[in-house]
PASEBA-888297 format. One record per residue (C-alpha): residue number from 1; residue in one letter; chain; x, y, z. Coordinates in pm, whole numbers. Each point is the difference from the previous one (the first is absolute). Example, Ala and Ser with C-alpha at 12.3 -4.5 7.8 and 13.67 -1.06 7.14 Angstrom:
! PASEBA-888297
+-----+-----+-------+--------+--------+--------+
!   n ! res ! chain !      x !      y !      z !
+-----+-----+-------+--------+--------+--------+
!   1 !   A !     A !   1230 !   -450 !    780 !
!   2 !   S !     A !    137 !    344 !    -66 !
+-----+-----+-------+--------+--------+--------+
This chain:
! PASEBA-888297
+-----+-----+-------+--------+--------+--------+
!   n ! res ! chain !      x !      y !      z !
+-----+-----+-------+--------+--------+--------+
!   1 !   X !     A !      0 !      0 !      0 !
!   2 !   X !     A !    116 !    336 !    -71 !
!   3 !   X !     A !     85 !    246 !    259 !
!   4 !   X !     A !   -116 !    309 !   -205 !
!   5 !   X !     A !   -306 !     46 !   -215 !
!   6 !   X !     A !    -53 !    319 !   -194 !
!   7 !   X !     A !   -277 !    117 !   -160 !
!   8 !   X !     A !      5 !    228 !   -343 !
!   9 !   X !     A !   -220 !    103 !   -263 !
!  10 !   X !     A !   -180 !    310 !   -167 !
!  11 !   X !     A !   -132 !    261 !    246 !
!  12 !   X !     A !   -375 !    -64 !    140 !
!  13 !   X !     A !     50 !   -401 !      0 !
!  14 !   X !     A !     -7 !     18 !    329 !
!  15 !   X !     A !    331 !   -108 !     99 !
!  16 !   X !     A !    -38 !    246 !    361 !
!  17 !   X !     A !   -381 !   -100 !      9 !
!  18 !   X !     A !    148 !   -364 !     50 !
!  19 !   X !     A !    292 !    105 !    261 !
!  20 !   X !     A !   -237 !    177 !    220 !
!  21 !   X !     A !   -253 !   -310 !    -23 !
!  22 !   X !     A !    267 !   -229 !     78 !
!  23 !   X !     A !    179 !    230 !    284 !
!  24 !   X !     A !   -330 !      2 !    137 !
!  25 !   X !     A !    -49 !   -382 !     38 !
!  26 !   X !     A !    385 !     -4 !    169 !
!  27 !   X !     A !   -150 !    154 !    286 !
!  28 !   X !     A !    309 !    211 !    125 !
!  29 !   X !     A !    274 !   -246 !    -87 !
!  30 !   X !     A !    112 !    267 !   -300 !
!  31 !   X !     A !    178 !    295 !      5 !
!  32 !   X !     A !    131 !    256 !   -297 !
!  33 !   X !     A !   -200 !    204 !   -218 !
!  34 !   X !     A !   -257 !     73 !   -284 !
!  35 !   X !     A !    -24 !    248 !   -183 !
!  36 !   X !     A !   -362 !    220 !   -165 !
!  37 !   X !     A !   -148 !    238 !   -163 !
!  38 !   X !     A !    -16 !    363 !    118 !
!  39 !   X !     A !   -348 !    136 !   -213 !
!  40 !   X !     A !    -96 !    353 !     16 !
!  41 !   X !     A !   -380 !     28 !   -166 !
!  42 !   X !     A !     57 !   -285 !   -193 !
!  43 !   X !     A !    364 !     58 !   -137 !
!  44 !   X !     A !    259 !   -189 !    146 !
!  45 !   X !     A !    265 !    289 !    132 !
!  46 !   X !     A !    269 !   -216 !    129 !
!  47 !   X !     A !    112 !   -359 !    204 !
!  48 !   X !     A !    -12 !    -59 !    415 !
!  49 !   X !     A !    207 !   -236 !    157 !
!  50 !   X !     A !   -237 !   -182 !    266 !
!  51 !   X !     A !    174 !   -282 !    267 !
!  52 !   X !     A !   -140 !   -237 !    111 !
!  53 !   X !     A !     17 !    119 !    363 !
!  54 !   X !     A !   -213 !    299 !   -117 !
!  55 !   X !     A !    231 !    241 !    -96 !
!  56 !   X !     A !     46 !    195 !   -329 !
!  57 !   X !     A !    124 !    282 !   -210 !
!  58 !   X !     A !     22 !    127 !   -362 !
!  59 !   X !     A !    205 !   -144 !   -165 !
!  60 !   X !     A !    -42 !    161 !   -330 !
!  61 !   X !     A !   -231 !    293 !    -81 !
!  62 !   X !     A !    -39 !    259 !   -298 !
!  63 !   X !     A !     69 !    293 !    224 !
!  64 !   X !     A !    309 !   -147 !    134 !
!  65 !   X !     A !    357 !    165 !   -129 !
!  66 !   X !     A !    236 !   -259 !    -54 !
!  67 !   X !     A !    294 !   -133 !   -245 !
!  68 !   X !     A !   -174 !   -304 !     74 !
!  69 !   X !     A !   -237 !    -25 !   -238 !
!  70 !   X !     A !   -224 !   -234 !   -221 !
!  71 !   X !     A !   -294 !    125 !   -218 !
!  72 !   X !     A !   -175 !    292 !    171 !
!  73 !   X !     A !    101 !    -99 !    345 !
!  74 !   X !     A !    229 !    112 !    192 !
!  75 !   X !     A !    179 !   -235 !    198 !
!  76 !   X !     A !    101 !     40 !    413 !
!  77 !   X !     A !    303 !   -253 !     69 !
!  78 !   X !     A !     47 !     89 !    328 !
!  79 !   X !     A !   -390 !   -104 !    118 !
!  80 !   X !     A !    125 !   -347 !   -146 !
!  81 !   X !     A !    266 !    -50 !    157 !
!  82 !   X !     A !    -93 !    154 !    306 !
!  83 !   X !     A !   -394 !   -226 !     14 !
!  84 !   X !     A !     24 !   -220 !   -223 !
!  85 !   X !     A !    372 !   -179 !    -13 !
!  86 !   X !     A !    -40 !     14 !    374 !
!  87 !   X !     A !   -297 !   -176 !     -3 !
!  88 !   X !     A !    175 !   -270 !   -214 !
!  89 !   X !     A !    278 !    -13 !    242 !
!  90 !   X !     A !   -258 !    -22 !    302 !
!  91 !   X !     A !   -186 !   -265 !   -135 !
!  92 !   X !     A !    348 !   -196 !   -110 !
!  93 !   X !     A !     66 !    -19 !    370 !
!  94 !   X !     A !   -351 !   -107 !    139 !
!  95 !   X !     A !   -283 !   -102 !   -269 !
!  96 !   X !     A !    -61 !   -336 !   -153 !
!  97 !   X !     A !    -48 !    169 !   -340 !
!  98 !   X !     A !    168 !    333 !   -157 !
!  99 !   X !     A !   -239 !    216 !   -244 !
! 100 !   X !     A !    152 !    188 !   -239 !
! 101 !   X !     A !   -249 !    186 !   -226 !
! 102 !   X !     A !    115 !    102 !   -226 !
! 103 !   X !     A !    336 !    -34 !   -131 !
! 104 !   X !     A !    -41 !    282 !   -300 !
! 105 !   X !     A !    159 !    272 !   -185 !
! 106 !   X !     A !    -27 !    236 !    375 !
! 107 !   X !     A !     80 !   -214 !    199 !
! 108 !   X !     A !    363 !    -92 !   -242 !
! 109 !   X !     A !    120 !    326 !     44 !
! 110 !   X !     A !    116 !    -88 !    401 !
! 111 !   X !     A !    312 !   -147 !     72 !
! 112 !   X !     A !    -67 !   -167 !    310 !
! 113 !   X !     A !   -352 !   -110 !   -142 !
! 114 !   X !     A !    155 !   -232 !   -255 !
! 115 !   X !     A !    231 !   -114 !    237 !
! 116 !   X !     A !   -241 !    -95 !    268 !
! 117 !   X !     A !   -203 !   -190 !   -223 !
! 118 !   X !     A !    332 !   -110 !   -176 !
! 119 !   X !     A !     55 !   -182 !    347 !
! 120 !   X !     A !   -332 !    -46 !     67 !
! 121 !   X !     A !    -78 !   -246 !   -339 !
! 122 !   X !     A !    385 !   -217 !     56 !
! 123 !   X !     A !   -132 !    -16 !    364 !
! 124 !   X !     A !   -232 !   -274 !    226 !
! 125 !   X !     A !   -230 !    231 !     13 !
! 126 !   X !     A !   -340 !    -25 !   -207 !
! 127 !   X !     A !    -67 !    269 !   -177 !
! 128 !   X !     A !   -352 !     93 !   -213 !
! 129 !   X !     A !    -33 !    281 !   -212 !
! 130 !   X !     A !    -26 !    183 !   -346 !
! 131 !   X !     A !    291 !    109 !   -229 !
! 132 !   X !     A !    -48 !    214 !   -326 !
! 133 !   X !     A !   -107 !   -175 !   -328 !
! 134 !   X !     A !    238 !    182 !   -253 !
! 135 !   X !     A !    309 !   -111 !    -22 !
! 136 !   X !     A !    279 !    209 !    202 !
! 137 !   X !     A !    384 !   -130 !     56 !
! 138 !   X !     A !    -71 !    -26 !    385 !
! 139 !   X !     A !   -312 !   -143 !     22 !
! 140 !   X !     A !     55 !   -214 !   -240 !
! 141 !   X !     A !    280 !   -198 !    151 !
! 142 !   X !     A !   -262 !    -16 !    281 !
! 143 !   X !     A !   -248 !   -207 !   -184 !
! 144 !   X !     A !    300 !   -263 !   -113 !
! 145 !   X !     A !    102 !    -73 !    325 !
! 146 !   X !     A !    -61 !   -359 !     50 !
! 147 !   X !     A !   -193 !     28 !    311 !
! 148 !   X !     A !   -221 !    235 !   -127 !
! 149 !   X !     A !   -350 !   -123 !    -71 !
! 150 !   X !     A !   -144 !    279 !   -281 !
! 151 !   X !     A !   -312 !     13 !    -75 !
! 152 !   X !     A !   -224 !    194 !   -262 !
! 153 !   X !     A !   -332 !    170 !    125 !
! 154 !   X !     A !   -239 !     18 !   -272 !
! 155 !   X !     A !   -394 !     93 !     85 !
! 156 !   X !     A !    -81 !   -359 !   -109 !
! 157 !   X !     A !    229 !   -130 !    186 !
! 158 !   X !     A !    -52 !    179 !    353 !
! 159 !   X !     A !   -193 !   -274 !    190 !
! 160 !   X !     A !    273 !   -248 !   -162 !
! 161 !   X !     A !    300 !    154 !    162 !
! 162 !   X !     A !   -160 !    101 !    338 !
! 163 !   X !     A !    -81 !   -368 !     46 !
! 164 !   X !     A !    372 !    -87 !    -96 !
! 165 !   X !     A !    134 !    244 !    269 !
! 166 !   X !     A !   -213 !   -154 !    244 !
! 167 !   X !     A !    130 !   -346 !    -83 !
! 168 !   X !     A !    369 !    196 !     41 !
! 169 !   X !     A !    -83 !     89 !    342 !
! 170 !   X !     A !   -138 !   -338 !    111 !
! 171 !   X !     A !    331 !   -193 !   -143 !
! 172 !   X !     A !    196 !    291 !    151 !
! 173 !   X !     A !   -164 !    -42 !    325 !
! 174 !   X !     A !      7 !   -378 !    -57 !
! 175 !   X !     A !    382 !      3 !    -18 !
! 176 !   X !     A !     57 !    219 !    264 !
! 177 !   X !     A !   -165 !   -204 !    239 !
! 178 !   X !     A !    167 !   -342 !   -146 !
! 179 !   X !     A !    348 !    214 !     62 !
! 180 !   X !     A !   -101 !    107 !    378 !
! 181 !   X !     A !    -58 !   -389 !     53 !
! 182 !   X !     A !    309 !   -135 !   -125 !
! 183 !   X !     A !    260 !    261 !    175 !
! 184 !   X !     A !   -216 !    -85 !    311 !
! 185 !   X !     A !   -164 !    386 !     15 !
! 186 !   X !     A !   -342 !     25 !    111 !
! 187 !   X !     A !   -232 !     52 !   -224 !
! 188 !   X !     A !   -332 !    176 !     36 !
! 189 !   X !     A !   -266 !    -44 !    282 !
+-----+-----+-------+--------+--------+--------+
């Protein structure tokens, strides 16, 4: 089984409609982030950053004055690395699962993002999330990795890839608990 399972696809497929459903079913045993839409009467102005211990910022906006920049949007590195890549390195240390959505064009322009998640996909840890469709050098070498699980969100296939995940978790939980038995650790109550 593999440690890491990404999810990618067009946008609206629902590839953060299916992390929050499945963060929701881990009842507390994830940490990291997602990431949504900031709309302002309808128009979508800009990106937050939202852990899953309840905090967030804004990530990327169209009022925002930055060199970091992708479309419209302007992009704020230091909320990243400051919420976000700590909420990757918090949930390295004490969750079952790491979230990571999404691994994108913002989110490539941080150092010590792509190295956290760097360590976080050649670590033990398991680690769900999204990572960009189009093809970039970075992300790229990402999706090859051998223990990376990469999967395609279509609309058709939505129900499809939810169930899959869920499967994931079971045989991830599954092995876990085999693991605890054999090195004598005790397992669950």
């Amino acid at each position: 089984m593999k440690p890491v399972y990404l999810l990618t696809g067009r946008p609206g497929t629902g590839k953060t409609s299916i992390i929050k459903q499945v963060v929701a079913e881990l009842g507390g045993r994830a940490g990291g982030f997602y990431t949504e839409e900031i709309r302002e009467h309808g128009t979508r102005q800009g990106f937050r950053l939202v852990t899953l211990d309840g905090c967030n910022v804004v990530l990327a906006h169209v009022s925002i004055r930055s060199p970091y920049r992708v479309s419209k949007y302007g992009v704020d590195i230091d909320s990243l690395d400051r919420v976000g890549v700590t909420a990757l390195h918090q949930a390295e240390a004490r969750d079952d699962f790491v979230v990571v959505d999404e691994i994108g064009k913002m989110e490539l322009f941080s150092a010590d993002f792509k190295e956290t998640v760097l360590r976080l996909i050649e670590g033990e840890k398991r680690v769900l999330g999204t990572i960009m469709l189009n093809s970039h050098p970075w992300a790229d070498d990402i999706k090859r990795k051998p223990q990376v699980n990469l999967v395609e969100v279509t609309r058709d296939n939505h129900p499809r890839v939810l169930e899959e995940i869920r499967c994931w978790l079971q045989a991830s939980d599954a092995t876990r608990d085999e693991a605890k038995h054999y090195t004598g650790s005790p397992g669950p109550d």
